[in-house]
N, C-alpha and C positions, 0 to 999 in steps of 0.2 A: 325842110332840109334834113337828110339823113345821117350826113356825116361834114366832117373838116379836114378839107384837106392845105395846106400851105403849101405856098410856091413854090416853085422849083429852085429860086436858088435862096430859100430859106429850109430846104431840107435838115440840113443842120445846121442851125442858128448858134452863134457865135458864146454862148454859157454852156450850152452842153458838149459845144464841141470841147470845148475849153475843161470840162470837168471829165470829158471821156481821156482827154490825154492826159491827166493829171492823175487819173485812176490807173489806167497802163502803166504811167511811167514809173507810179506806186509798185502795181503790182510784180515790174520788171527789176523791181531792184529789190523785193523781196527776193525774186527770185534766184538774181544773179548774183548777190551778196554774201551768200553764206546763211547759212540756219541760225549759226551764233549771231550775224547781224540779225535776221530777221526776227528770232526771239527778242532782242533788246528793240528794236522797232512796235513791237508787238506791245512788249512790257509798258512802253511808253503811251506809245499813238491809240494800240484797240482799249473798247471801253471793258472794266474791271467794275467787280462790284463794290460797294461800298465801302464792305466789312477790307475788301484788301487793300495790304497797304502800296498795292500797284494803281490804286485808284488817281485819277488826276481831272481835274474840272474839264481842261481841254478838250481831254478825251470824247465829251458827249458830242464835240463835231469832228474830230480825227478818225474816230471810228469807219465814216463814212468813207474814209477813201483807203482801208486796208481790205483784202479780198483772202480766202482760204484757199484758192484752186481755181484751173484755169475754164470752170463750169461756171463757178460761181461768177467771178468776175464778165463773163461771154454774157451769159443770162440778163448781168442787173444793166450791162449798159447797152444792150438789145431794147430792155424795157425803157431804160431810161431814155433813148431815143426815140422809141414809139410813139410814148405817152407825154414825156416833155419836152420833145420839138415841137410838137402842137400846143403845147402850153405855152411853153417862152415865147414862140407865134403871136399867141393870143394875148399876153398879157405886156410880152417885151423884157428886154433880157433883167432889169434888175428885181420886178416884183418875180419873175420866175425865183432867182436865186435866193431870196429871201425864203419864198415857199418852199422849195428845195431846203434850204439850211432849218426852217423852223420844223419841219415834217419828221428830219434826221434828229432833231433834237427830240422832241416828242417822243417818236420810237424809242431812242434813249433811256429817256427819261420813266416810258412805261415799263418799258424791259426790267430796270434796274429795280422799279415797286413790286414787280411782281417774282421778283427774283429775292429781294431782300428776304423775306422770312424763310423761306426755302434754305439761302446760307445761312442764313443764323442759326436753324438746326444742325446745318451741315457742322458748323465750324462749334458747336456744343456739343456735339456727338465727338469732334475730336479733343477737345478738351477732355473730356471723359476717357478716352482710348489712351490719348500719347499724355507723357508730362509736360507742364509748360518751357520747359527748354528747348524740345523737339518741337513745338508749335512757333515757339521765336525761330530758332535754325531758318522755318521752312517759309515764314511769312512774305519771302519776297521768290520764291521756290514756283518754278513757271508750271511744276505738275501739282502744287500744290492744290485742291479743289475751288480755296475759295478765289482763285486766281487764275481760272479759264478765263479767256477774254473771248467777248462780242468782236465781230470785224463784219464791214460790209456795206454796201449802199441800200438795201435791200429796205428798211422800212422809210428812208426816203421817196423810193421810185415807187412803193407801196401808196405813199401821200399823192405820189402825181397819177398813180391808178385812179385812186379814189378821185380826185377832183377832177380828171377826164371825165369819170362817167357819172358825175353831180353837172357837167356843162356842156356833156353829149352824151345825153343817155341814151341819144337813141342810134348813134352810130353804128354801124352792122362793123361786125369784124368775124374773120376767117381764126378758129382758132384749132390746130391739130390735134387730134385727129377727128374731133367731130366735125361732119362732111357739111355741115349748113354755116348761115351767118350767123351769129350772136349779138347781140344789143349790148351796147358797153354797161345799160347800165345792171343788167342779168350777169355779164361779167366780172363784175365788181360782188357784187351779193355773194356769187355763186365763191369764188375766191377766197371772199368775208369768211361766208359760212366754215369751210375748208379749215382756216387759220384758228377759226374758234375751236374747232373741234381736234384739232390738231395741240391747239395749246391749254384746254382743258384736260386732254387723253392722258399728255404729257408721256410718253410713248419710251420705252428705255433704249438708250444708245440714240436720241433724238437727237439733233446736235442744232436745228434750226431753230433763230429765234419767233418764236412764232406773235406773241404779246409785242417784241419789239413791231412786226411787220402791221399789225394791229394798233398800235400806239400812232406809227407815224400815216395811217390813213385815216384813223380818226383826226387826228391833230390836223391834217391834210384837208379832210373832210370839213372841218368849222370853220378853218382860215379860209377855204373859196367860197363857204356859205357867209361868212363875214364880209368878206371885200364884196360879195356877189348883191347884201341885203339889199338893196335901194335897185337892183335890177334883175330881178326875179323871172321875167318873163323871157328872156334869152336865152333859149337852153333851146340846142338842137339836135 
């Protein structure tokens, strides 16, 4: 068996349909609200680093349903229906969401490790520049650096990449503009590869989190090798 396909009227199964409107309806009220709302939505819900004092625990799953722009948001729940209508299929709507919510966490969670040292220079290099007055002033200050916020679904749907093509690696899929089929699991690698190299570059005016997209397919990656242990031989 080459590939998996779900029936027809499980096309979209009832978690993703559920987390596509919930993402829209996110993204339509940044949109529709005003910038001064959407900044204090932002300040709140996207994830912040550590050092900031915009930091909030919830954040590491709220993140997941704030978007930058209407690419970004088009893109993740394109993916997210590709690759996790076939999941939630396969597994059923709650262990879907569960792997969905720990994958978003993960990303998270590697973004923020691989980000901490990075600020900590950032915000020791400002110390050294401003006095400590001008550093209180700005700690809740949304241009302030150590206070860009992460927003997005993206190392989520990264996690349901990854565990697509760990339980169909051999699925052929059409991907633009190369003219042949691709094996999901060359698709995955090939992607992998991309992200490393992307987030090792670390590339100026980069704005993508690349480590988070990296975090939540690893994370992604163990949790289907996990559930999967004791049935290894099922991969189509």
């Amino acid at each position: 068996m080459t590939e998996f396909r779900p029936s027809s009227f499980q096309m979209i199964p009832p978690v993703i349909k559920n987390l596509i409107i919930i993402n829209v309806l996110v993204f339509l009220a940044q949109q529709a609200l005003g910038q001064g709302i959407e900044e204090k939505m932002l300040n709140l819900f996207a994830l912040h680093d550590l050092h900031s004092k915009l930091f909030r625990p919830h954040q590491l799953v709220t993140y997941l349903f704030l978007h930058g722009g209407w690419q970004h948001i088009i893109f993740n729940m394109f993916a997210l229906w590709m690759f996790g209508a076939i999941l939630e299929n396969y597994w059923g709507g709650k262990r879907f969401l569960i792997f969905y919510v720990v994958s978003g966490i993960g990303a998270a969670v590697c973004h923020l490790a691989v980000l901490y040292p990075e600020m900590s220079r950032t915000l020791e290099g400002l110390q050294q520049q401003y006095p400590p007055e001008v550093i209180q002033e700005n700690l809740y200050a949304s241009g302030f650096p150590i206070n860009e916020p992460t927003l997005g679904a993206s190392g989520a749907v990264f996690g349901c990449l990854a565990a697509f093509g760990y339980l169909f690696p051999n699925s052929e899929m059409y991907i633009i503009p190369i003219p042949f089929p691709v094996k999901a699991k060359w698709l995955v690698l090939g992607y992998a590869g991309i992200e490393l190299f992307s987030g090792i570059q670390g590339s100026a005016g980069d704005n993508v989190a690349h480590w988070a997209h990296l975090g939540g397919g690893l994370v992604g990656l163990l949790l289907v090798m996990y559930w999967n242990r004791n049935n290894r031989r099922n991969f189509y």
